[in-house]
C-alpha positions as CSV (number, residue, x, y, z in Angstrom):
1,X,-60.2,-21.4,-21.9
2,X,-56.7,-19.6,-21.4
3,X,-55.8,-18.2,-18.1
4,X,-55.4,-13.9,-18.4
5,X,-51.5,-13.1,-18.3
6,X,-51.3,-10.7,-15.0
7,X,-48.9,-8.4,-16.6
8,X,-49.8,-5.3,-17.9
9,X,-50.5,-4.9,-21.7
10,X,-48.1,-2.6,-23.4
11,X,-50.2,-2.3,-26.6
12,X,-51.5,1.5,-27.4
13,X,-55.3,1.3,-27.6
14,X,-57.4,4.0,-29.2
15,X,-59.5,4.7,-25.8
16,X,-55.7,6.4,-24.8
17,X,-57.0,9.0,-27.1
18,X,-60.0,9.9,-25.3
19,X,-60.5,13.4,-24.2
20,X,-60.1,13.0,-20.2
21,X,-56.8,12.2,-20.8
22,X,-55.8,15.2,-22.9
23,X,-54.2,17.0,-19.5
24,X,-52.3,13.8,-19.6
25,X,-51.1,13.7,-22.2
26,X,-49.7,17.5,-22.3
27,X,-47.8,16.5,-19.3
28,X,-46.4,13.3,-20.9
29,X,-45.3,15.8,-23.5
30,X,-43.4,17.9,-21.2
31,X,-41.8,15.2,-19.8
32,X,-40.9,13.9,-23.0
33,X,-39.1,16.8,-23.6
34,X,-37.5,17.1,-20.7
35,X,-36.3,13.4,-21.3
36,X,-34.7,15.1,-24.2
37,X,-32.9,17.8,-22.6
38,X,-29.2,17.5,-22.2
39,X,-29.1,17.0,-18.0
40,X,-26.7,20.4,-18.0
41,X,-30.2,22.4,-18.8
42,X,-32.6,20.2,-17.4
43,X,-31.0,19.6,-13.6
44,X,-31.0,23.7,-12.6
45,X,-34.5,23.9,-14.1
46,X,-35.3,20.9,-11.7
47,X,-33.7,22.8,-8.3
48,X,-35.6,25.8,-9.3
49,X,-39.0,23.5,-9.3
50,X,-38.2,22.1,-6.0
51,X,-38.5,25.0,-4.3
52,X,-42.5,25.3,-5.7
53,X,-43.1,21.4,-4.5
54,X,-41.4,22.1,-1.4
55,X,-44.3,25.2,-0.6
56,X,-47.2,22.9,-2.2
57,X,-46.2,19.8,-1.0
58,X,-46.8,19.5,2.2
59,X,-48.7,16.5,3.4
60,X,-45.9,14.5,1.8
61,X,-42.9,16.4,3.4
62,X,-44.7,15.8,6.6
63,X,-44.8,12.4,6.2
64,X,-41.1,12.4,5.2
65,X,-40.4,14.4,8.4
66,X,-41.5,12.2,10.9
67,X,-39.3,9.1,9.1
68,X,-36.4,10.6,9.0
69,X,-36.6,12.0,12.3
70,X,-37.8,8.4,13.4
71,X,-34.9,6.8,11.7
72,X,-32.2,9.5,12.3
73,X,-33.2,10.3,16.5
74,X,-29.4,11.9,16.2
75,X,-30.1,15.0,13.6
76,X,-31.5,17.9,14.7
77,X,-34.5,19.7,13.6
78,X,-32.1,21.9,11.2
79,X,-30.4,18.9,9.9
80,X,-33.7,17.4,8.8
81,X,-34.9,20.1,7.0
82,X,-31.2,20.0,5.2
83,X,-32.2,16.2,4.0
84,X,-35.8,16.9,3.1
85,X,-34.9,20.0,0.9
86,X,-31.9,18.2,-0.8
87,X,-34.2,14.6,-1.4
88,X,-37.2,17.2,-3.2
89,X,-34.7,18.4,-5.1
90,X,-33.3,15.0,-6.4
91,X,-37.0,14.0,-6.2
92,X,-37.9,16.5,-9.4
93,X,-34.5,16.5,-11.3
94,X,-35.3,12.5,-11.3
95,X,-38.6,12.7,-12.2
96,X,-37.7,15.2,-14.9
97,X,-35.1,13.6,-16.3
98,X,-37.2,9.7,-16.4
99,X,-38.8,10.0,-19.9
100,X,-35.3,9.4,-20.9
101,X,-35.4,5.7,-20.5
102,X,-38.2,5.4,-22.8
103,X,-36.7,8.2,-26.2
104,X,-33.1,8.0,-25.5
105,X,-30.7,5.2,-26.8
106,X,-29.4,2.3,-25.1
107,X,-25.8,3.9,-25.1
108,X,-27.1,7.4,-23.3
109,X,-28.5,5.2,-21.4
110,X,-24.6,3.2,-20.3
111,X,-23.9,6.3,-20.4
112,X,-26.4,8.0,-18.2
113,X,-26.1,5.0,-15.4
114,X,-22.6,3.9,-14.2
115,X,-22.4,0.2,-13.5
116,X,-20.5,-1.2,-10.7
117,X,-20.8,-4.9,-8.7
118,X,-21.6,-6.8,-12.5
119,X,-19.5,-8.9,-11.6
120,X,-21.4,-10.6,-8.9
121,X,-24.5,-11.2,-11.1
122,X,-22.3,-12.6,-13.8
123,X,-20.6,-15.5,-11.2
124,X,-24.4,-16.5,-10.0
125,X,-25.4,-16.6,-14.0
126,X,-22.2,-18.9,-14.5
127,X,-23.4,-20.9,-11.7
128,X,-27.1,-21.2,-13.3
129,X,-29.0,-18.6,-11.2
130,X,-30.7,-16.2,-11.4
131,X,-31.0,-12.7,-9.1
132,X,-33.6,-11.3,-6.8
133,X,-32.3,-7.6,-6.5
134,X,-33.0,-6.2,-2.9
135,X,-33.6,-2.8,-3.2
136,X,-35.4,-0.1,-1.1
137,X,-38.2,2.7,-2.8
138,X,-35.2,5.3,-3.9
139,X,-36.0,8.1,-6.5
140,X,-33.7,5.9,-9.2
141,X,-34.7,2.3,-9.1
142,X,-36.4,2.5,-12.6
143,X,-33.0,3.3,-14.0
144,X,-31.1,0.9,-12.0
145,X,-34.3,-1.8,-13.8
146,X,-33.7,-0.9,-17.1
147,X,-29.8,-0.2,-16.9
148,X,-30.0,-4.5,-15.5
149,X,-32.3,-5.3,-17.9
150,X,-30.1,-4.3,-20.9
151,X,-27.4,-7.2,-19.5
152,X,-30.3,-9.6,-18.2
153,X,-33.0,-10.5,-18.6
154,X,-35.1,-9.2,-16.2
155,X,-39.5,-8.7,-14.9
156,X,-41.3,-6.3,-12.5
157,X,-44.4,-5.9,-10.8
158,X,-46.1,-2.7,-9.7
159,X,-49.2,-1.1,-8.5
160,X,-51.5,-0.1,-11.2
161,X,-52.7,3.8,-11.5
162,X,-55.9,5.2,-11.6
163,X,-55.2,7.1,-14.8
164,X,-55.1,4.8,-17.3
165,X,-53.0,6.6,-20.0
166,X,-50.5,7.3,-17.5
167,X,-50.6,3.1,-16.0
168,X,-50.1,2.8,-20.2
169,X,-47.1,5.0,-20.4
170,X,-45.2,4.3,-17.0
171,X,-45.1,0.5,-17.9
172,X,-44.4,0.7,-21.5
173,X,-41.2,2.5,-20.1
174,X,-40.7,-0.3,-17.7
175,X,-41.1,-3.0,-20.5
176,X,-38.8,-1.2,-22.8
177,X,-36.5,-3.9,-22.9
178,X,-39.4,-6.6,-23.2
179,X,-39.9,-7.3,-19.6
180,X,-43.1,-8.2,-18.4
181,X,-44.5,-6.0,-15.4
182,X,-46.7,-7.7,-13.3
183,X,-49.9,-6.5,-11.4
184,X,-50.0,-7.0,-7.9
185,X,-52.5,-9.8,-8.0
186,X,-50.2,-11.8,-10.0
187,X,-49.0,-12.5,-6.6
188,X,-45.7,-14.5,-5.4
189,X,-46.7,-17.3,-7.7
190,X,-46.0,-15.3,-11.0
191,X,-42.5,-14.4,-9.7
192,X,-41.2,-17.7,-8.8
193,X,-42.7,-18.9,-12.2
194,X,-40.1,-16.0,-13.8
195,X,-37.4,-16.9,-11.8
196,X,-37.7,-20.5,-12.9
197,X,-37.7,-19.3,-16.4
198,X,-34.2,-17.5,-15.6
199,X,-35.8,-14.1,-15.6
200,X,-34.5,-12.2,-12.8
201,X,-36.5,-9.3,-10.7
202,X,-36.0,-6.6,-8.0
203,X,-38.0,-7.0,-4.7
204,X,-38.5,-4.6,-2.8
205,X,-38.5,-5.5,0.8
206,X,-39.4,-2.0,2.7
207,X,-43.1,-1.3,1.5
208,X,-45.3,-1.9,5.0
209,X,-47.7,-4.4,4.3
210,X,-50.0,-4.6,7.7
211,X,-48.6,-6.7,10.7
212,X,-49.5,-10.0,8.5
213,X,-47.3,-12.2,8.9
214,X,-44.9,-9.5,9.3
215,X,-42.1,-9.5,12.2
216,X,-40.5,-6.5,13.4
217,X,-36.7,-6.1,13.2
218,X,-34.4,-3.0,13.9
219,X,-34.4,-0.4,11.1
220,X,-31.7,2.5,11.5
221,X,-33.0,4.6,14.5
222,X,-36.1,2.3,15.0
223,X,-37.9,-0.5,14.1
224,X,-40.0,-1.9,10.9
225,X,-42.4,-4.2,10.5
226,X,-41.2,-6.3,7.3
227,X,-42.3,-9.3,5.5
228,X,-40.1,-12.4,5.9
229,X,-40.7,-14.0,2.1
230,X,-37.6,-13.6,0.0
231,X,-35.5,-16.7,1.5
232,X,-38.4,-19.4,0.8
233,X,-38.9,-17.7,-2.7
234,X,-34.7,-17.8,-3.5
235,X,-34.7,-21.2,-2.6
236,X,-37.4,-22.2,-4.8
237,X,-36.2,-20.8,-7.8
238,X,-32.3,-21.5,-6.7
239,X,-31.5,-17.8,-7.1
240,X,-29.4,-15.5,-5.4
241,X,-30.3,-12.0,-3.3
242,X,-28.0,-9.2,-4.1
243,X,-28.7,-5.6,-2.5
244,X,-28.6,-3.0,-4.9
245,X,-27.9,0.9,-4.2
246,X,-28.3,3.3,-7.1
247,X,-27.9,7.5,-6.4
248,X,-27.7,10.3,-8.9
249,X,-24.2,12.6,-8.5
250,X,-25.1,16.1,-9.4
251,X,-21.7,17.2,-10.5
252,X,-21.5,14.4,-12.7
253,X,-24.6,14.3,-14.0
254,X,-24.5,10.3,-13.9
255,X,-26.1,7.5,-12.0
256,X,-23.9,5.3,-9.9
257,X,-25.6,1.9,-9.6
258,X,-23.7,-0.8,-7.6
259,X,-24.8,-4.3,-7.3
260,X,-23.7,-5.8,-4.1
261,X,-22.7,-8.8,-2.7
262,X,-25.0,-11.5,-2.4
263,X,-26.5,-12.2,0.8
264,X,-25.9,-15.8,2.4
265,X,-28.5,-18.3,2.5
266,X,-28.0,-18.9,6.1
267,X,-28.2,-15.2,7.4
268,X,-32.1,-15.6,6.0
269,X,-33.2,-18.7,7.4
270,X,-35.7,-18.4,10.0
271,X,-37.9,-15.5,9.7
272,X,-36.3,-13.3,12.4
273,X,-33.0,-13.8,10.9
274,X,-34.6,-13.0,7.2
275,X,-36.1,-9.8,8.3
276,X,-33.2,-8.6,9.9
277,X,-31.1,-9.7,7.1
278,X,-33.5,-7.7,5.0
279,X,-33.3,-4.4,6.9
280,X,-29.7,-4.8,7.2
281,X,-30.1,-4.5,3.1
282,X,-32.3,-2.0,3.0
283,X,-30.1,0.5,5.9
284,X,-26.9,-0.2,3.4
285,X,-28.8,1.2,0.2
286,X,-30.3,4.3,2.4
287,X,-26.8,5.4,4.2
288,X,-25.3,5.3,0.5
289,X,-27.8,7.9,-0.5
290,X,-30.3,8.9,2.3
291,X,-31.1,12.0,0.3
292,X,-32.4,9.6,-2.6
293,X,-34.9,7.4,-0.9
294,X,-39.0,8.3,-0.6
295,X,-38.8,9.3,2.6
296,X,-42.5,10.1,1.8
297,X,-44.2,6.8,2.1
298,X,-45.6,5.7,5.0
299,X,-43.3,2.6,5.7
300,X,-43.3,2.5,9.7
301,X,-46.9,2.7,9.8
302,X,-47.1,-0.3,11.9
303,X,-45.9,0.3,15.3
304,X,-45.5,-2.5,17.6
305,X,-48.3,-3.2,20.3
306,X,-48.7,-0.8,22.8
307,X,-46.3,1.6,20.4
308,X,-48.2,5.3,19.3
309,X,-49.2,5.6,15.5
310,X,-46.8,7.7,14.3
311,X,-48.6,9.7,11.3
């Protein structure tokens, strides 16, 4: 008997239609036509929308609070609200604008996302490798996925939602390009097996995952807990690790995605070194666009012993 493929199936099924997801679907439908919405409209409907998340929202700004002031002990309490209000507002014009990947062209999309560093992936695809993308939870990785994915060939992996319609529609627009996005069971294993077959991937190195096999290295203002796992998995499928930093500029209305050089194989060898390496990555895509980043998730939530929880 055939083994289960641990991607997610991209195939519409009729139980999509059933009536619990009917709220669903009329807000896939306003995104959708937001998606469609030429950005001059959309983005100062987005600011005005911000303001509403930023008086609902407040759990989550909370959470963002006490990271940046972790991570930035230098700005005062003024200069945090400053960052907070400007990454809700990139948070919804984002969000607003994502539907976009999924009903707009490939061209709007080069259009949309301005592509910088190529030329780095291009001289480890001469040499026969491919790329593990480093790049941190920022509000425009899925455009900095699909904008790689039209040049090369590319997979995922996410966490799967609890609404299924939604899980349906959020990785068909991942997989637009015919990647496969991977559950999070699919583990490790399933990603080496990619990168083997030349399919490259992003990893993103600054989700805390429990103190695990995790070792903590210094992170901006602080330090992180971070898993140590990218060097082993590089050298097993002879592939390269290349930070990548995407932001959105307003007053362009454009994405700037560059692909940067790729770290050395030494700097990573050694598990301290790796996670340093690592949040030495992850600091450089941050500082390019610290407004831009999910300062919401709970990514310092393991402290080092003796250390106060901080949420």
């Amino acid at each position: 008997m055939s083994r289960k493929p641990k991607y997610f199936d991209r195939k519409f099924k009729a139980e999509l239609l059933h009536p619990k997801y009917w709220l669903t679907w009329f807000g896939i439908l306003i995104l959708v036509i937001f998606g469609l919405m030429p950005a001059r409209l959309r983005d100062p409907i987005a600011r005005l929308l911000a303001k509403l998340v930023m008086t609902i929202a407040k759990k989550p700004i909370s959470i963002a609070r006490i990271n940046v002031t972790a991570c930035f002990p230098e700005k005062t309490p003024v200069e945090v609200e400053a960052l907070l209000k400007e990454n809700i507002e990139n948070f919804v014009m984002i969000l607003l604008a994502q539907s976009e990947l999924l009903v707009r062209s490939h061209a709007n999309m080069r259009r949309r996302v301005k592509l910088m560093g190529f030329e780095h992936v291009e001289n480890a695809r001469a040499a026969g490798q491919p790329v593990i993308f480093i790049m941190p939870h920022v509000w425009g990785i899925e455009y900095a996925g699909l904008r790689l994915n039209l040049d090369l060939p590319m997979v995922s992996m996410a966490k799967a939602h609890r609404n299924g319609l939604f899980n349906w529609f959020n990785n068909r627009m991942r997989s637009s390009l015919g990647g496969n996005i991977y559950m999070r069971e699919a583990g490790i294993r399933a990603l080496l097996s990619e990168l083997k077959n030349d399919k490259s991937f992003f990893y993103l190195p600054d989700e805390d995952l429990g103190p695990d096999k995790s070792v903590f290295a210094p992170f901006l203002g602080t330090v992180k807990a971070t898993l140590p796992v990218v060097g082993r998995l590089a050298q097993a499928g002879n592939a390269q690790v290349m930070p990548v930093k995407i932001g959105y500029n307003q007053q362009a209305r454009q994405f700037e995605l560059t692909v940067m050089p790729a770290i050395e194989p030494d700097e990573m060898k050694g598990k301290e070194n790796e996670a340093l390496a690592l949040n030495r990555a992850v600091e450089q895509v941050i500082l390019a666009y610290p407004e831009q980043y999910m300062w919401f998730l709970k990514v310092l939530k393991t402290r080092p012993e003796g250390e106060a929880p901080l949420y």
